[in-house]
Kinemage of the C-alpha trace (Angstrom):
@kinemage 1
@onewidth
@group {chain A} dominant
@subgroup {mainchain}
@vectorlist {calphas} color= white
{ca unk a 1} P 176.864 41.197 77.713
{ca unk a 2} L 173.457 39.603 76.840
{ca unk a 3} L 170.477 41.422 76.250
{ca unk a 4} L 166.753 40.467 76.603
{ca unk a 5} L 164.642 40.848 73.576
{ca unk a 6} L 163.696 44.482 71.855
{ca unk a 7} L 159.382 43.715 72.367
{ca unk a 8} L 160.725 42.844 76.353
{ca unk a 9} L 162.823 45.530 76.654
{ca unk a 10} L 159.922 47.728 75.557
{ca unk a 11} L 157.491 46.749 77.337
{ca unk a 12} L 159.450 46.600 80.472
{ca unk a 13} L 160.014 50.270 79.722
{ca unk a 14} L 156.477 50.912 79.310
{ca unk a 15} L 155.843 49.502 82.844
{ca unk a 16} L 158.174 51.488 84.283
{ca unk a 17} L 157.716 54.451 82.685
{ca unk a 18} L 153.236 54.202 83.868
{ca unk a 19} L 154.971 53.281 87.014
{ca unk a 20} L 156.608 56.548 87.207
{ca unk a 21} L 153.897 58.704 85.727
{ca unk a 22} L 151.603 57.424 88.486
{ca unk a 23} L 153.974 58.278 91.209
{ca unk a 24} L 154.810 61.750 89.360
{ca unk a 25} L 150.799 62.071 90.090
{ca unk a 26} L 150.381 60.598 93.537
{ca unk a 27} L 153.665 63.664 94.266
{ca unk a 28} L 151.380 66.321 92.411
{ca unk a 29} L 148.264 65.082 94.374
{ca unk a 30} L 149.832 65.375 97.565
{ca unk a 31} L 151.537 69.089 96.740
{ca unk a 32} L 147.796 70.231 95.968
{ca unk a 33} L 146.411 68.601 99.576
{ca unk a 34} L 149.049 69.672 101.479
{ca unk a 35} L 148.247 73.248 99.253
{ca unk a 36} L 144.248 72.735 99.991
{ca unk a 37} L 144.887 71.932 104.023
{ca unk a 38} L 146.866 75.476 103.990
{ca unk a 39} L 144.232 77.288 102.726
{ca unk a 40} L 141.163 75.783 104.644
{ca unk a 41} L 143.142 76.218 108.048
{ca unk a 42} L 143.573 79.960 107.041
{ca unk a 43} L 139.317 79.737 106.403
{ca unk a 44} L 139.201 78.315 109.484
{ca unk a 45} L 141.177 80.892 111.559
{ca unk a 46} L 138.599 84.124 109.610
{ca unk a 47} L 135.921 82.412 110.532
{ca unk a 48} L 137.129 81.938 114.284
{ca unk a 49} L 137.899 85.482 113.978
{ca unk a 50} L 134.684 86.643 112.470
{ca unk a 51} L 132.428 84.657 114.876
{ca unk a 52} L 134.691 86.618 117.750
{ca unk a 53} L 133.510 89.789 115.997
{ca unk a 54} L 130.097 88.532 116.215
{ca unk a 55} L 130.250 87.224 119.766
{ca unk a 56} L 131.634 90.843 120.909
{ca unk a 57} L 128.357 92.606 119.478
{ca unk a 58} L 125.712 89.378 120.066
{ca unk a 59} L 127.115 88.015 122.710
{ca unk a 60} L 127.617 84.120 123.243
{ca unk a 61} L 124.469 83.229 120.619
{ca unk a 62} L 124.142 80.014 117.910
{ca unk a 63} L 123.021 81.243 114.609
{ca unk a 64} L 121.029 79.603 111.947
{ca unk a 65} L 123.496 80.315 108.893
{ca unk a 66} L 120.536 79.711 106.382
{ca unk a 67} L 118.271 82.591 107.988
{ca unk a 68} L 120.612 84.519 110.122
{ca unk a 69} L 118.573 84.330 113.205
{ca unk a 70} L 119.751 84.109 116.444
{ca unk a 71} L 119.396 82.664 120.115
{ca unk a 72} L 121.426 82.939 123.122
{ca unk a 73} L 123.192 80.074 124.389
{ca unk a 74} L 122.504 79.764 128.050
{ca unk a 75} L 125.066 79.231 130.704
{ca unk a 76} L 125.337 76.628 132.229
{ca unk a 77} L 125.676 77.322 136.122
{ca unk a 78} L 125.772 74.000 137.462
{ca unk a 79} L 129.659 74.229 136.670
């Protein structure tokens, strides 16, 4: 069987092998979103649950996160 020369074979292997680092990478990347997604839809749910809390002793109210203060949020009736 022929053979293609050593320096080709090499750096054909090289290729390859950054080819399959990269990919190795791009799979690690994507494990750590999918990983990151879990985590901020379980933030997402405590905060739903604390601003229930909040709504339960405040009532319905927008609040300035930097200050903490506080206004009602009017209802609109012409629904």
């Amino acid at each position: 069987m022929a053979k293609i020369k050593d320096e080709q074979l090499k750096e054909l292997q090289g290729k390859v092998n950054v080819i399959n680092q990269n990919q190795l990478q791009v799979g690690n990347l994507e494990y750590q979103k999918h990983s990151l997604l879990h985590i901020l839809a379980n933030l997402q749910e405590d905060l739903k649950s604390f601003q229930e809390k909040l709504e339960e002793e405040y009532g319905k109210v927008s609040v300035n996160i930097a200050t903490g203060e506080y206004e009602e949020i009017e209802k609109d009736e012409s629904n």
